[in-house]
LUMLUMVEX-833816 format. One line per 8 residues: number of its first residue (from 1); their letters; for each residue z, y, x of N, C-alpha, C, O. Coordinates in nm, 4 decimals, always signed. Layout:
<zavos>
NUM) A) Z Y X Z Y X Z Y X Z Y X; ...
</zavos>
This chain:
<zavos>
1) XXXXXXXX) -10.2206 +3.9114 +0.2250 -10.3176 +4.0044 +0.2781 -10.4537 +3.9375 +0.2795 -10.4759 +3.8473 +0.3603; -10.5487 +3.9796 +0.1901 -10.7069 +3.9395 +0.2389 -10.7436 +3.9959 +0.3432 -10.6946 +4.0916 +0.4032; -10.8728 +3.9052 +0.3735 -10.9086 +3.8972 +0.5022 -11.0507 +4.0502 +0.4891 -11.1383 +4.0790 +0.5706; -11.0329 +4.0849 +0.4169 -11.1360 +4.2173 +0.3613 -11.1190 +4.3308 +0.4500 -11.0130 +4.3927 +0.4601; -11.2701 +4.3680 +0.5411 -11.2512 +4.4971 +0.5749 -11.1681 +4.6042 +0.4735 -11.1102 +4.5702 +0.3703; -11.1762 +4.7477 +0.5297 -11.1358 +4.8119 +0.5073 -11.2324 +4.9366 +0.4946 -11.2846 +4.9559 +0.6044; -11.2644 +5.0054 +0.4235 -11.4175 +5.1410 +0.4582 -11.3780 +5.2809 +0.4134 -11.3494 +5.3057 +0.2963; -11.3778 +5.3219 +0.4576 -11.3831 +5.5062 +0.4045 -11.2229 +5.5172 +0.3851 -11.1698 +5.5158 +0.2741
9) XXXXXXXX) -11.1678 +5.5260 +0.4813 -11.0014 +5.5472 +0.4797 -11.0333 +5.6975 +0.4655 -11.1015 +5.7806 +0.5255; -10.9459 +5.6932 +0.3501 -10.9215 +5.8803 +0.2649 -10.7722 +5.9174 +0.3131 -10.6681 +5.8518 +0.3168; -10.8044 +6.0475 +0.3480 -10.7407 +6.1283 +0.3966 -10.6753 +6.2322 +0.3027 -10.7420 +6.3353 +0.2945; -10.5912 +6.2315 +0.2488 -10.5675 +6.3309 +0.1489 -10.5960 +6.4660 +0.1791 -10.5289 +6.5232 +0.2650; -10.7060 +6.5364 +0.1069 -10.7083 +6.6306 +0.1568 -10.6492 +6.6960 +0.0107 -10.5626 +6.7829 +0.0200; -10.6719 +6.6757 -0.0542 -10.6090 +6.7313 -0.2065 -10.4938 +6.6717 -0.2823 -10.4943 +6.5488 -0.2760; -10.3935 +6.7242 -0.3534 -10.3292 +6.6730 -0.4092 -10.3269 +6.5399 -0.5023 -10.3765 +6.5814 -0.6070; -10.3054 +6.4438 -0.5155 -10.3320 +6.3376 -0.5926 -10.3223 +6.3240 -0.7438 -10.3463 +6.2237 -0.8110
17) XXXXXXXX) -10.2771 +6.4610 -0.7900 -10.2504 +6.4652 -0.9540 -10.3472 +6.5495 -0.9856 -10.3003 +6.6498 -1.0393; -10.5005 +6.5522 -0.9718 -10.5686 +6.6726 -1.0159 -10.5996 +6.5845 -1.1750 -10.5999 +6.4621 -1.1876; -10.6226 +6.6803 -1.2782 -10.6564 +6.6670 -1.4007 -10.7912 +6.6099 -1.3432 -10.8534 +6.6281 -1.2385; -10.8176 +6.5030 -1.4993 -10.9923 +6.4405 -1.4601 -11.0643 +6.5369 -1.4676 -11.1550 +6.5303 -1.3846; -11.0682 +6.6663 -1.5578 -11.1490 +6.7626 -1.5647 -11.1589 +6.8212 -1.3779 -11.2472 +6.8393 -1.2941; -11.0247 +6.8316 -1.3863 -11.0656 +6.9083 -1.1788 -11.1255 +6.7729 -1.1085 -11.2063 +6.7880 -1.0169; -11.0982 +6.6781 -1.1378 -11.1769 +6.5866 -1.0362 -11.2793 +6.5612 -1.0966 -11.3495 +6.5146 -1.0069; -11.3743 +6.5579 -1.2429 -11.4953 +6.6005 -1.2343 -11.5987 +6.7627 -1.1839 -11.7127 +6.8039 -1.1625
25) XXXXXXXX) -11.4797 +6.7953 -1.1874 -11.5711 +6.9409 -1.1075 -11.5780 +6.9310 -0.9594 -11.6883 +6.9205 -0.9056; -11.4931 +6.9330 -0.9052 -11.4753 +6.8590 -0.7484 -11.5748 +6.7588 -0.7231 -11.6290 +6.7635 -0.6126; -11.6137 +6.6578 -0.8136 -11.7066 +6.5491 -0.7668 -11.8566 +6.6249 -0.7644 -11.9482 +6.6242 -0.6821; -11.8356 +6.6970 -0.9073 -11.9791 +6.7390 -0.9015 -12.0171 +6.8347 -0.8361 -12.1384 +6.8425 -0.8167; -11.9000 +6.9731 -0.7622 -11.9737 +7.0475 -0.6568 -11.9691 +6.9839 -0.5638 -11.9905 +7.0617 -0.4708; -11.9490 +6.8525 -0.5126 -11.9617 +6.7690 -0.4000 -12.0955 +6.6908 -0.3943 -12.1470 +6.6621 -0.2862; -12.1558 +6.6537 -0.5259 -12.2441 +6.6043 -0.5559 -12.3914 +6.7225 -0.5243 -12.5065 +6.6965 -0.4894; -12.3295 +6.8437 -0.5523 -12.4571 +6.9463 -0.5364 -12.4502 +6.9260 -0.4023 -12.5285 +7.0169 -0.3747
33) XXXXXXXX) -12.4146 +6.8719 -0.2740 -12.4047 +6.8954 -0.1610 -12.5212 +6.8285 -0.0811 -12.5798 +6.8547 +0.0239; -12.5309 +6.7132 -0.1932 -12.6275 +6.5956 -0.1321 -12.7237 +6.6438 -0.1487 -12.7552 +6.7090 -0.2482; -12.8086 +6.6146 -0.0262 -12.9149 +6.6339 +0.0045 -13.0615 +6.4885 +0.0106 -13.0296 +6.3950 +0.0840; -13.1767 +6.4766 -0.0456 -13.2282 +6.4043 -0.0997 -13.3010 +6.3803 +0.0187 -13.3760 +6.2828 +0.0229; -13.2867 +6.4726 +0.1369 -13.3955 +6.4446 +0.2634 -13.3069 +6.3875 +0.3786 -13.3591 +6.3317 +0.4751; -13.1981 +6.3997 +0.3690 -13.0955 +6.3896 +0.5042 -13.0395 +6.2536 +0.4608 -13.0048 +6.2116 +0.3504; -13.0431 +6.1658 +0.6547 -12.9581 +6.0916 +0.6528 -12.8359 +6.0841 +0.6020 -12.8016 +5.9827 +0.5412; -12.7840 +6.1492 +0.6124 -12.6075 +6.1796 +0.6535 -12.5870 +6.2038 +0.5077 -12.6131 +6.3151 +0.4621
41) XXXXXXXX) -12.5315 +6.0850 +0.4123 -12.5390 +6.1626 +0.2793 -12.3561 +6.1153 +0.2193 -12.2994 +6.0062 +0.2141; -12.3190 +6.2301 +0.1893 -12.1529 +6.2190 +0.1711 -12.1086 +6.1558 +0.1303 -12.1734 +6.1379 +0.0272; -12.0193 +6.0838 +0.1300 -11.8934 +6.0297 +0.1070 -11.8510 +6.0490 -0.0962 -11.7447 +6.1111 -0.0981; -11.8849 +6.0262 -0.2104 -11.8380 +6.0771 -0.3025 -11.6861 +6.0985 -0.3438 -11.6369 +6.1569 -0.4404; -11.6155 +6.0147 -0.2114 -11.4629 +6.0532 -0.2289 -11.3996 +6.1886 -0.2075 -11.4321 +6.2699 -0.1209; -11.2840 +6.2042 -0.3182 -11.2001 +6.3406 -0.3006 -11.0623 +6.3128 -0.2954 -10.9812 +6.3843 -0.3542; -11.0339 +6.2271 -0.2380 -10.8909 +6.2132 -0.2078 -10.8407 +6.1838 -0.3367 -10.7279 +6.2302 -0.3531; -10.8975 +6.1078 -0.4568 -10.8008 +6.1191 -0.5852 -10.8458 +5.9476 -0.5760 -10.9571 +5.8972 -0.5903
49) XXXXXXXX) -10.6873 +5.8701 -0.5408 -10.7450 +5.7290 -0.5615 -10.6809 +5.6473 -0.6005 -10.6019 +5.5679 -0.5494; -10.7225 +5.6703 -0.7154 -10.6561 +5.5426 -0.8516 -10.7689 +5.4965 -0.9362 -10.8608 +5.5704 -0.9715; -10.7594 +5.3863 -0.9635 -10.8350 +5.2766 -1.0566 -10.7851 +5.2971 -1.1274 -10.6639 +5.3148 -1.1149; -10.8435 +5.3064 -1.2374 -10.8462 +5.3040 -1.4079 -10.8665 +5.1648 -1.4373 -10.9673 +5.0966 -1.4191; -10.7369 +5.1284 -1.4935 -10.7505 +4.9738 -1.5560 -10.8311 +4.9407 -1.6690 -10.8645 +4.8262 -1.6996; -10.8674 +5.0681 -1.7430 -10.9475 +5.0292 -1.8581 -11.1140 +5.0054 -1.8223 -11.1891 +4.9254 -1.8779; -11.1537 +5.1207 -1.6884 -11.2751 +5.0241 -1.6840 -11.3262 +5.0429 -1.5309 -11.4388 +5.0709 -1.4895; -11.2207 +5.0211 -1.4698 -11.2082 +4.9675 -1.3287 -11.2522 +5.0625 -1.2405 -11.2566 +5.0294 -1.1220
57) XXXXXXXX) -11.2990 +5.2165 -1.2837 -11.3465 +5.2959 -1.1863 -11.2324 +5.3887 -1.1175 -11.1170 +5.3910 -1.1604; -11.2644 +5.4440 -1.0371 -11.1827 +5.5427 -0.9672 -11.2141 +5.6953 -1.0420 -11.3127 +5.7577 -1.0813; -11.0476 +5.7158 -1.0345 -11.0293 +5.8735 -1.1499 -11.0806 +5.9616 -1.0589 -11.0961 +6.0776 -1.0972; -11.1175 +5.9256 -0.9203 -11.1597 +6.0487 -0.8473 -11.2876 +6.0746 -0.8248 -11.3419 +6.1834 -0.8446; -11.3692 +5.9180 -0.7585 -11.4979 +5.9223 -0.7574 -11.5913 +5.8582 -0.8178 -11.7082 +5.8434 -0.7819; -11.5132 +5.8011 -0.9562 -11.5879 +5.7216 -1.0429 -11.6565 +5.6050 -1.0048 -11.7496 +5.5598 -1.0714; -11.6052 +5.5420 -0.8765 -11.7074 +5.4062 -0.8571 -11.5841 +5.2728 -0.8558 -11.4625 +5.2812 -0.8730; -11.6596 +5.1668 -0.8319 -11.5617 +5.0473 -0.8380 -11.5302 +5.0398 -0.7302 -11.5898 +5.1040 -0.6437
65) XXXXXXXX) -11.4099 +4.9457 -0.6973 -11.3712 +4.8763 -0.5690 -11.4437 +4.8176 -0.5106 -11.3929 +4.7729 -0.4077; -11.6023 +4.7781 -0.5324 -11.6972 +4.7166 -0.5050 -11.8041 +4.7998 -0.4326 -11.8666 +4.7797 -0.3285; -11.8046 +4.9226 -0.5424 -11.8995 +5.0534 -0.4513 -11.8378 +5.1062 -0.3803 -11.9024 +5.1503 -0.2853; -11.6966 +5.1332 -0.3776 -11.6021 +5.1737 -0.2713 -11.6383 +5.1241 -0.1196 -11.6789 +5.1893 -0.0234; -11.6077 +4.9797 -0.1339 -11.6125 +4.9472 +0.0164 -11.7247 +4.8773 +0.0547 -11.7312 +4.7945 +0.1457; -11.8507 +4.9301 -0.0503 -12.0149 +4.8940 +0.0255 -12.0225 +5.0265 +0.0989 -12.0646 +5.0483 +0.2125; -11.9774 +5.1018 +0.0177 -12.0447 +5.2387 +0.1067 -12.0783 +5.2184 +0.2480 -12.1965 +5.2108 +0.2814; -11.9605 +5.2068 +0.3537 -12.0106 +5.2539 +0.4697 -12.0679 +5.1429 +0.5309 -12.0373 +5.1122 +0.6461
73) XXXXXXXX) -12.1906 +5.0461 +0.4297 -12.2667 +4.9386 +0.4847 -12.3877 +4.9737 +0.4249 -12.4892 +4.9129 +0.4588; -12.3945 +5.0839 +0.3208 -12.4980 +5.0595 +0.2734 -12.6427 +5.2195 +0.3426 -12.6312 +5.3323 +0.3906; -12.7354 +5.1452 +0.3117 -12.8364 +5.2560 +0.3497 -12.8531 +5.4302 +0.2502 -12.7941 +5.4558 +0.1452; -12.9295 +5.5044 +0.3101 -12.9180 +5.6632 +0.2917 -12.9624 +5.6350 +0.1278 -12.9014 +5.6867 +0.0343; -13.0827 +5.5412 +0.1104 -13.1640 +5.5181 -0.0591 -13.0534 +5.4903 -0.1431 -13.0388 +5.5473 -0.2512; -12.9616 +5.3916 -0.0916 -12.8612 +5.2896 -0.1732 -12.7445 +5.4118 -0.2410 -12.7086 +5.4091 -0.3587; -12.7091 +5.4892 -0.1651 -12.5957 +5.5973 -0.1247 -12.6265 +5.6815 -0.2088 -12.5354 +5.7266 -0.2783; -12.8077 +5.7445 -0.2358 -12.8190 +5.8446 -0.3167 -12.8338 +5.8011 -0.4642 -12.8245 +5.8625 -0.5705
81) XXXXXXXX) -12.8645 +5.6519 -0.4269 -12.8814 +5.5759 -0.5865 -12.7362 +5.5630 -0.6696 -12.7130 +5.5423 -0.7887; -12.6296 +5.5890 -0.5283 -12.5157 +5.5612 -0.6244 -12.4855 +5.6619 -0.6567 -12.4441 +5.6692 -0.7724; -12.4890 +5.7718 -0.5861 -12.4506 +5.9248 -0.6310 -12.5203 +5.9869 -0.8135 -12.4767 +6.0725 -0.8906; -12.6410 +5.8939 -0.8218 -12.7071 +5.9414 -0.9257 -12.6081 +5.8385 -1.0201 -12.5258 +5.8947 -1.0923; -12.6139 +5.6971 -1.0211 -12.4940 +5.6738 -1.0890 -12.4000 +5.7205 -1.1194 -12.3783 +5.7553 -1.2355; -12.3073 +5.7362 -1.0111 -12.1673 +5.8233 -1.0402 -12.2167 +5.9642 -1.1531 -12.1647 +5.9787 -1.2637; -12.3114 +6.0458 -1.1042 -12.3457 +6.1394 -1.1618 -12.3267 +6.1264 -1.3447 -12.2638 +6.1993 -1.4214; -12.3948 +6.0245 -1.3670 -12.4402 +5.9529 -1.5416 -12.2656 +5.8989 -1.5377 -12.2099 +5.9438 -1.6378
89) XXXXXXX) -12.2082 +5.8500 -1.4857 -12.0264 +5.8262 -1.5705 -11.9706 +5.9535 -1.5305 -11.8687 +5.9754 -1.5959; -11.9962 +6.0416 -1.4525 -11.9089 +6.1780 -1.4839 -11.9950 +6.2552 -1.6464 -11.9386 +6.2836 -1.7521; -12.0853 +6.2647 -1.6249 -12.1563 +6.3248 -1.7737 -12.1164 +6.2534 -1.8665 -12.1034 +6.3114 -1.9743; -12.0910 +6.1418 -1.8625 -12.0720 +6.0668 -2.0284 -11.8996 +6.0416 -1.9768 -11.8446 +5.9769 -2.0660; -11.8292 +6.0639 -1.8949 -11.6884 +6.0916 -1.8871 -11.6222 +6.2349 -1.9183 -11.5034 +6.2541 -1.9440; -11.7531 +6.3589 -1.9085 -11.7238 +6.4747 -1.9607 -11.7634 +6.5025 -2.0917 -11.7551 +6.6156 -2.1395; -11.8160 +6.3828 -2.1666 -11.8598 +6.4707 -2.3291 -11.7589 +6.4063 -2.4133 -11.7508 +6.4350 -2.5327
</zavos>
């Protein structure tokens, strides 16, 4: 066991076998949610959580194990900077 916090414990709210196509649509009407003026800026998780060994992201919210558990350390700028990331690997994960 590492000695590694733990951040954003997911709750299944959805089934865990959604096609990548449903978990890019799911991410991205989740993504229309964010708001560019508000603290409080979401969570990009959807309950779909598996790493892709080929290039280490998550099939659900497209970030690493690294952006995973900065999230709930990092600031509202950092959060929307990653959302615009995630945004650019769902578009070039949907063409």
């Amino acid at each position: 066991m590492t000695q590694r916090s733990i951040v954003d414990l997911a709750v299944a709210n959805q089934p865990n076998n959604l096609s990548r196509q449903e978990a890019i649509q799911s991410l991205t009407a989740r993504a229309n949610s964010v708001s560019m003026a508000s603290e409080d800026i979401p969570t990009p998780c959807i309950s779909v959580c598996r790493v892709n060994p080929d290039n280490g992201l998550c099939e659900g919210c497209f970030r690493t194990l690294g952006e995973i558990s900065a999230w709930g350390r990092s600031t509202a700028a950092n959060k929307l900077e990653l959302w615009k990331t995630i945004m650019h690997r769902v578009n070039f994960a949907a063409d």
